[in-house]
C-alpha positions as CSV (number, residue, x, y, z in Angstrom):
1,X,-13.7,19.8,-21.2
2,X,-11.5,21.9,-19.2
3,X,-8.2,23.5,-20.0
4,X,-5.4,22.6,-18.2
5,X,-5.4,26.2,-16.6
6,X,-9.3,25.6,-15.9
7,X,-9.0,22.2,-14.0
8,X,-5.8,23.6,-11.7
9,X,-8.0,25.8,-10.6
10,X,-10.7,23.8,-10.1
11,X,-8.6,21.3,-8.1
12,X,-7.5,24.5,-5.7
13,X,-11.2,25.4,-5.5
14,X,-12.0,22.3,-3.5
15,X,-9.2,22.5,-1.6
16,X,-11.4,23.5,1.7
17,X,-13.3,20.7,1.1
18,X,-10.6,18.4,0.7
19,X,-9.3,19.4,4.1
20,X,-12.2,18.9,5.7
21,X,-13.0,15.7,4.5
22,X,-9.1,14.1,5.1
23,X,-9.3,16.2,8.7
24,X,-12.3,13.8,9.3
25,X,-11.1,10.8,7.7
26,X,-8.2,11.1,9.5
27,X,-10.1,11.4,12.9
28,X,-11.8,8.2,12.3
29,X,-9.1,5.8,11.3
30,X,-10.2,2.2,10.6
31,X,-8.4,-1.4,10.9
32,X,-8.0,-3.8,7.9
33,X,-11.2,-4.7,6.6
34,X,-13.1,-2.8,8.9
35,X,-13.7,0.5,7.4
36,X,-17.2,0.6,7.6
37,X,-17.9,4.2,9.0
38,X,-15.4,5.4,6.2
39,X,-17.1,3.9,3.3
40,X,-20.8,5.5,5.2
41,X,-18.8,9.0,4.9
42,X,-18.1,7.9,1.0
43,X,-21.3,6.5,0.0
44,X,-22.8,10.0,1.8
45,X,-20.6,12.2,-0.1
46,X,-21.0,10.7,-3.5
47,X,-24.9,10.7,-2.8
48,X,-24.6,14.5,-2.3
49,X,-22.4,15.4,-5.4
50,X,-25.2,12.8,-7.7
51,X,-22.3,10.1,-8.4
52,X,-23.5,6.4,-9.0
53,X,-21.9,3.8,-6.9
54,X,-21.7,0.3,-6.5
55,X,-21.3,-1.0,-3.0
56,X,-20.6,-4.8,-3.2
57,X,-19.9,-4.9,0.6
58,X,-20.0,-2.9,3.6
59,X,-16.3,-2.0,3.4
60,X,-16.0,-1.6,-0.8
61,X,-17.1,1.2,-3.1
62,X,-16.8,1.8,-6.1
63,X,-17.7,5.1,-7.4
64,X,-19.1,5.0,-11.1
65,X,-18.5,8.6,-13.9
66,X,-20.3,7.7,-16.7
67,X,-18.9,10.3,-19.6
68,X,-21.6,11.6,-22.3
69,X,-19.6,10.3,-24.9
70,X,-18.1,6.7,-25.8
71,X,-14.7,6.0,-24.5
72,X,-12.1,3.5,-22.6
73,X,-13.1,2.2,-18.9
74,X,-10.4,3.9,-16.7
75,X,-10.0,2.7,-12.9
76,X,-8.5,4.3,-10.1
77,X,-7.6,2.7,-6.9
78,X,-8.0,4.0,-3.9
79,X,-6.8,2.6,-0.7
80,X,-9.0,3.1,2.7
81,X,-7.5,1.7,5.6
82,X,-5.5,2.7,9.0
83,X,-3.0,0.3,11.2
84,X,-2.7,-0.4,14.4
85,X,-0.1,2.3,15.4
86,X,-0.6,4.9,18.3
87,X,-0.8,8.5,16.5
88,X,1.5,10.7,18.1
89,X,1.5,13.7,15.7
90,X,-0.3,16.0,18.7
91,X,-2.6,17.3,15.5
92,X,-6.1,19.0,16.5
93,X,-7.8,16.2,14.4
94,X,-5.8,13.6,15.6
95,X,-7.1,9.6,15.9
96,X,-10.2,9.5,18.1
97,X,-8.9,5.9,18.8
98,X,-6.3,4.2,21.1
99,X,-3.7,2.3,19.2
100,X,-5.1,2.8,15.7
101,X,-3.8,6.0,13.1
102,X,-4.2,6.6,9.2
103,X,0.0,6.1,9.4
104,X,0.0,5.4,5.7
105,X,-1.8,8.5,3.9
106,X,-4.8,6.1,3.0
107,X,-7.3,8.8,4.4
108,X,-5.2,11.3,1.9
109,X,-6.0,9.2,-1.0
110,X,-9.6,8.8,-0.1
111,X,-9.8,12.4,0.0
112,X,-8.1,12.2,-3.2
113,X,-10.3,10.0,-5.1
114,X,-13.2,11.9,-3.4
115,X,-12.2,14.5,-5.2
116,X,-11.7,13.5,-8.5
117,X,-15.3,12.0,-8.3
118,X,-16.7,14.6,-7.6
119,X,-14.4,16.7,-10.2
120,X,-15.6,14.2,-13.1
121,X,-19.1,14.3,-11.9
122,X,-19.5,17.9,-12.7
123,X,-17.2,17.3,-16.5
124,X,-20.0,14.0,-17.5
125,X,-20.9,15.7,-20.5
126,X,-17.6,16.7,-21.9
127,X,-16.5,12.8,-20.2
128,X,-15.7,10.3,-22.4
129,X,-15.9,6.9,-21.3
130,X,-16.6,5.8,-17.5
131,X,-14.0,6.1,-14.6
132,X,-14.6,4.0,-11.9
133,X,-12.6,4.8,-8.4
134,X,-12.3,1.9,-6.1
135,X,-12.6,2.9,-2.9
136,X,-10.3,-0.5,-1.8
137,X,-10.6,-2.5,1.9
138,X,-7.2,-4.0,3.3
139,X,-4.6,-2.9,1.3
140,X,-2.3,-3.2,4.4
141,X,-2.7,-6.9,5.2
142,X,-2.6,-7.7,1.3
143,X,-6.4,-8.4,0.6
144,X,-8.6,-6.1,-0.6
145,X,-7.4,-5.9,-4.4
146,X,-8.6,-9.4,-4.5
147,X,-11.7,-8.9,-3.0
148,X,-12.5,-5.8,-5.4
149,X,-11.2,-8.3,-8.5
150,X,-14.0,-10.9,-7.2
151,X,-16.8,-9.1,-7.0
152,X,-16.7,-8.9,-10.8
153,X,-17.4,-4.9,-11.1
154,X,-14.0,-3.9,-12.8
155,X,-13.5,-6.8,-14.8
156,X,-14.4,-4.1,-18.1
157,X,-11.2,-1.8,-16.4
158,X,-8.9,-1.4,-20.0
159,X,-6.2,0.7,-17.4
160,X,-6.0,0.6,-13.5
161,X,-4.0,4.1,-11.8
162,X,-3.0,4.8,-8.4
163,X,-1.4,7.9,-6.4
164,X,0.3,7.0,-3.1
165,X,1.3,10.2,-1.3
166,X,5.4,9.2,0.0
167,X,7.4,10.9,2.8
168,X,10.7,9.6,1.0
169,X,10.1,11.8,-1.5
170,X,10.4,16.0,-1.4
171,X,6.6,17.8,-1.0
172,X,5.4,18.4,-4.7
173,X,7.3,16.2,-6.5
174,X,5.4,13.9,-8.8
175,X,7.1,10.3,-9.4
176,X,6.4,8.1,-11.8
177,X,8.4,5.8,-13.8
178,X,7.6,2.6,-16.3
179,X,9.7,0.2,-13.6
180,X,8.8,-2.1,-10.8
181,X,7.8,0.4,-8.3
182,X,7.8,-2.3,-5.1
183,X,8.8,-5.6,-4.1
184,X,6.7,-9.1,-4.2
185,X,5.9,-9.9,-0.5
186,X,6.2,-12.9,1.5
187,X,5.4,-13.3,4.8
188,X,6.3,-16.5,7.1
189,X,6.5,-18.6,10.4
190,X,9.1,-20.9,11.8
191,X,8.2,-22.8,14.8
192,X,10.8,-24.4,16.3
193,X,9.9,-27.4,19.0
194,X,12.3,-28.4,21.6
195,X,12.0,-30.0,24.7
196,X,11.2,-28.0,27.5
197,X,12.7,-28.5,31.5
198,X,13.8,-26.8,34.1
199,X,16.8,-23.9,33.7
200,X,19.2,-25.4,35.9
201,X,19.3,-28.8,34.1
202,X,19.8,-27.4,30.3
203,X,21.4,-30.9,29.7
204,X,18.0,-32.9,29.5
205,X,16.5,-30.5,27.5
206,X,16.4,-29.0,23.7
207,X,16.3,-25.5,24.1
208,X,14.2,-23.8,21.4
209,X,15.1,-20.3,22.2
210,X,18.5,-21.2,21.7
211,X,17.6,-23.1,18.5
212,X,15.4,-19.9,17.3
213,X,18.6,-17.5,18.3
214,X,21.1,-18.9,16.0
215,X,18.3,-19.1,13.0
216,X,17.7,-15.4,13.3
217,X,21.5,-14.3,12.7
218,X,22.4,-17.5,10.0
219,X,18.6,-16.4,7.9
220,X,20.8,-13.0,7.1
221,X,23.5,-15.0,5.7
222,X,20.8,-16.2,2.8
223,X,21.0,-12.7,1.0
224,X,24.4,-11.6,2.2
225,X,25.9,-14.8,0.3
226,X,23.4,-15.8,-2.2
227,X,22.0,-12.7,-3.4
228,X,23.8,-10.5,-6.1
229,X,24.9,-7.3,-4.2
230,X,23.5,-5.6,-7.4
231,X,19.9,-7.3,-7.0
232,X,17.6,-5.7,-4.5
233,X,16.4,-8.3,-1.6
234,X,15.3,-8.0,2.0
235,X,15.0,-10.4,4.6
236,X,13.6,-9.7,7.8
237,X,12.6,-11.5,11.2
238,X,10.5,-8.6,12.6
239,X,8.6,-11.3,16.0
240,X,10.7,-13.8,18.3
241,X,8.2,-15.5,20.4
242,X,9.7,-17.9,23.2
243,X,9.7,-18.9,26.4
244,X,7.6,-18.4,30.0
245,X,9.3,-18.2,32.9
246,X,13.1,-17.2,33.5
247,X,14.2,-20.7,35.1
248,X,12.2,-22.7,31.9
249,X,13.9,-24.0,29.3
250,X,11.4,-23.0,26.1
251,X,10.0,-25.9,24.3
252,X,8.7,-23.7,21.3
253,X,9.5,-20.7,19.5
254,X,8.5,-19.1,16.6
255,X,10.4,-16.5,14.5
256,X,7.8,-14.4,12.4
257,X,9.1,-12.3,9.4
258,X,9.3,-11.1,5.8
259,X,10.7,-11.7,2.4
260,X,11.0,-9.0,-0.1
261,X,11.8,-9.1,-3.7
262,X,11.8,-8.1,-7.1
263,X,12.9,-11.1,-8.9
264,X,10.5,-14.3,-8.6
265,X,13.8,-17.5,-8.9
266,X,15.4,-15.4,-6.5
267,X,12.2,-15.2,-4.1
268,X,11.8,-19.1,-4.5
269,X,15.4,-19.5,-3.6
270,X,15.2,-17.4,-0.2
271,X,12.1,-19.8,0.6
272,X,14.0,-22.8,-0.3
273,X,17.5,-21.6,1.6
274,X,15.4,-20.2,4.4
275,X,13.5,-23.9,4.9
276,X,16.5,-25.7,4.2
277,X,18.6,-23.8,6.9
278,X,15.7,-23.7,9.4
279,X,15.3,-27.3,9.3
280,X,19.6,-27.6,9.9
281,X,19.6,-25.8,12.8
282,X,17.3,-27.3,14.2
283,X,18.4,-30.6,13.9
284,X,21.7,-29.3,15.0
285,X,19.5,-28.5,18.6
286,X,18.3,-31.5,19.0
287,X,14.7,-29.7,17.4
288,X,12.7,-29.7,14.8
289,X,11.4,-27.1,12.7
290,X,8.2,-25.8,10.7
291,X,8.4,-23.2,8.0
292,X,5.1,-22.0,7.0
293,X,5.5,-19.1,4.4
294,X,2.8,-17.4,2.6
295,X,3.1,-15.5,-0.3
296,X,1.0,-12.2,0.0
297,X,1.3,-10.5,-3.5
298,X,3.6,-9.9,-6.6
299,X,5.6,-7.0,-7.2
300,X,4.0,-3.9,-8.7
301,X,5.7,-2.9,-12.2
302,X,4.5,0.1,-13.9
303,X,3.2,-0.6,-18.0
304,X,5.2,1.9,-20.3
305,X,1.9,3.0,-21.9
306,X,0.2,4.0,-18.7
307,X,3.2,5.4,-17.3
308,X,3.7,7.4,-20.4
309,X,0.7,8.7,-19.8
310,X,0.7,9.5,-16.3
311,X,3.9,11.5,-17.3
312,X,2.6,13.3,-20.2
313,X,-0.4,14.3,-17.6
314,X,2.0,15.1,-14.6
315,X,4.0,17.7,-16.9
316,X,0.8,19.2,-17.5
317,X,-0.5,19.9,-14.3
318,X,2.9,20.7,-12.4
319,X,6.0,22.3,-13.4
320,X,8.7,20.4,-15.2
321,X,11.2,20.6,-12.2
322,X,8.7,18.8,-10.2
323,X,8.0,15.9,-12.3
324,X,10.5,13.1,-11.5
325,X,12.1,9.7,-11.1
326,X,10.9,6.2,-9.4
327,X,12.5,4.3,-8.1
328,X,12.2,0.8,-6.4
329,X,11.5,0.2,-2.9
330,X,11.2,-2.7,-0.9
331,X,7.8,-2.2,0.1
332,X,4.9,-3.9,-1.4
333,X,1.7,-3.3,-2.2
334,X,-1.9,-5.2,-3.4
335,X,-2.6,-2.8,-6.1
336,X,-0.2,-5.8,-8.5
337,X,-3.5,-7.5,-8.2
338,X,-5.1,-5.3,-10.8
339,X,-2.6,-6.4,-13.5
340,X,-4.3,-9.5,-14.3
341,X,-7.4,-7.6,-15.3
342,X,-5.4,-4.3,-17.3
343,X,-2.0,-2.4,-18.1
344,X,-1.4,-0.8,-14.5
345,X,0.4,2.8,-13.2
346,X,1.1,3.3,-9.7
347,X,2.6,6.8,-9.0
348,X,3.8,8.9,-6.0
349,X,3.3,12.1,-4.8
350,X,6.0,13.6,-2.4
351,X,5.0,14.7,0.9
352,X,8.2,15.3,2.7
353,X,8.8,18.8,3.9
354,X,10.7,19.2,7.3
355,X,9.7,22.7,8.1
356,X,5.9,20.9,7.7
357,X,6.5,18.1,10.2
358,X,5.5,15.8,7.0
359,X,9.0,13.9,6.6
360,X,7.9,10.9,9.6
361,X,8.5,7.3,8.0
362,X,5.3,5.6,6.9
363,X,3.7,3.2,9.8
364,X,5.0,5.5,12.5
365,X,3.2,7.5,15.1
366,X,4.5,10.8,13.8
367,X,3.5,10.5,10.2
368,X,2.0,13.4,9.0
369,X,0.8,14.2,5.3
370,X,1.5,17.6,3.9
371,X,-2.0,19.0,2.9
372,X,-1.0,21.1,0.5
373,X,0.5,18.6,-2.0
374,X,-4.1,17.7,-2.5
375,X,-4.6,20.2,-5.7
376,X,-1.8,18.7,-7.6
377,X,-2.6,15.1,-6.6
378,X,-6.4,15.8,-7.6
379,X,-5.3,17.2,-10.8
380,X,-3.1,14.1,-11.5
381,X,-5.9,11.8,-11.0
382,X,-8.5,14.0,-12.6
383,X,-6.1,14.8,-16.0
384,X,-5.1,10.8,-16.0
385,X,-8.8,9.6,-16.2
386,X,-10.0,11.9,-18.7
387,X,-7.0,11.6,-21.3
388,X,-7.2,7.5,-20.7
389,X,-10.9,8.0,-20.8
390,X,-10.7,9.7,-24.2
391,X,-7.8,7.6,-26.2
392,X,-7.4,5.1,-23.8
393,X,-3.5,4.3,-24.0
């Protein structure tokens, strides 16, 4: 098995190869649950390095390290697809696609897991136990934990471990925490039906615009004046569909939005408030009103043992200064998922480095991951599996 000393600079030895794989990843962004070409490029690396693989669909894999010597099952999720954002970062390797960019790091953490496969593959005899690395569809839209968790292949997982790379956070740093790391995510629709006419006659008419206009600014009132200040909640109408013409009074609108929280009574109580004051106002209007609201996924809490662990690892493959703090964001994430099946960590590696360009928000066309941060991250990942491998945790 490697010395700590050994597998840093194995990790920086593959750094070439890690850049050209993300560079080409990155080129070839993919929508939710349609990253067939990047699980091709997966399937065609792993065959070249000699690593088993399971491929239950055309837009899953699931790498497979069996160790030499008997051991704990250790999983590793990563993420694989791109959104639908217009890449504006001007980079040489840029999106080869209109209107759809890796604006989330998911190509990083391919790269990542890549990586570490390939890292383990070449330790199998000193390996104990088996690492599998889910190469996961749809994280974005909230479905492809549940679609790796059905196909039965990682129901043996004793201890699931993620790295997402994070622009809030300075280049380097590694983050992990035992807390709830993101929010539980709703996400809902409120159409409101009025009765449509003509502009200059408002008077026979129920105007759902209208209607839908006071619902957006009274919904903010739900967390202002129900929440605890001290309690973390977000409520947001992000779509406001109405109207055709500008002398027709809308019949319909709908309001489309989300609901983030970290407490599960107070994310029941937003829904109920939310219906309760939807349906009001629109009676007030002379409309009625339909809340749909779907619950994507729960929140994503770091186990002590794992995140112990991840700790312990972090300390030894960077230095002390650059081992930090969580802490909770109101983003969410599918990897919660994996918690039914096994004790969960979900870490963060800093990106952010102005000088670098890397400090753009996630989701925007000027996102940009900071290269350099891949040894470290591969280390993380690498160090994590063996240890939990070994004496499990």
């Amino acid at each position: 098995m490697w010395s700590d000393l050994e597998l840093k600079q194995a990790c920086q030895s593959i750094q070439p190869y890690a850049l050209e794989t993300f560079r080409l990843l990155h080129s070839i962004p993919e929508r939710s649950g349609e990253e067939f070409e990047t699980n091709r490029i997966i399937r065609e690396e792993l065959e070249k390095a000699g690593v088993e693989y399971l491929a239950p669909s055309d837009n899953l894999t699931i790498a497979v390290i069996r160790g030499a010597h008997p051991g704990h099952v250790v999983g590793l999720r990563c993420d694989t697809d791109a959104l639908p954002v217009q890449e504006e970062t001007g980079l040489l390797y840029a999106s080869r696609f209109n209107g759809v960019m890796h604006a989330c790091g998911h190509d990083g953490h391919v790269t990542i897991g890549l990586c570490t496969a390939l890292l383990l593959q070449k330790q199998r005899e000193a390996l104990c136990g088996t690492v599998k690395i889910i190469f996961q569809s749809a994280e974005e839209i909230g479905r492809g934990a549940e679609e790796a968790i059905h196909t039965g292949f990682i129901d043996d997982v004793e201890v699931f471990f993620a790295i997402h790379l994070w622009s809030p956070y300075e280049s380097g740093t590694l983050r992990v925490s035992p807390i709830v790391v993101s929010a539980a995510v709703d996400a809902f629709d409120i159409t409101i039906t009025g009765k449509g006419g003509h502009g200059a006659t408002p008077d026979k008419c129920a105007d759902a615009l209208l209607c839908a206009s006071e619902l957006v600014t009274a919904l903010q009132s739900i967390v202002a004046r129900n929440v605890p200040p001290t309690e973390p909640a977000v409520l947001t109408v992000g779509a406001l569909h109405a109207g055709t013409a500008y002398n027709i009074v809308a019949e319909t609108a709908v309001l489309q939005g989300t609901i983030r929280t970290v407490d599960e009574e107070t994310r029941k109580m937003i829904v109920r408030n939310m219906t309760r004051l939807a349906e009001g106002i629109a009676m007030g209007h002379g409309c009625t009103a339909y809340v749909h609201n779907v619950h994507r996924h729960d929140v994503v809490r770091n186990d002590p043992a794992p995140a112990r662990l991840a700790k312990e690892c972090a300390l030894r493959v960077a230095d002390e200064s650059m081992v930090r703090e969580q802490r909770t964001m109101m983003l969410g994430d599918d990897f919660c998922a994996y918690n039914r099946i096994a004790p969960c960590c979900y870490v963060q590696v800093g990106i952010a480095d102005e000088q670098k360009g890397t400090h753009a928000a996630h989701h925007n066309g000027h996102f940009k991951v900071d290269t350099d941060v891949f040894p470290v991250s591969i280390a993380w990942m690498t160090l994590f599996s063996m240890e939990a491998g070994k004496n499990g945790v």
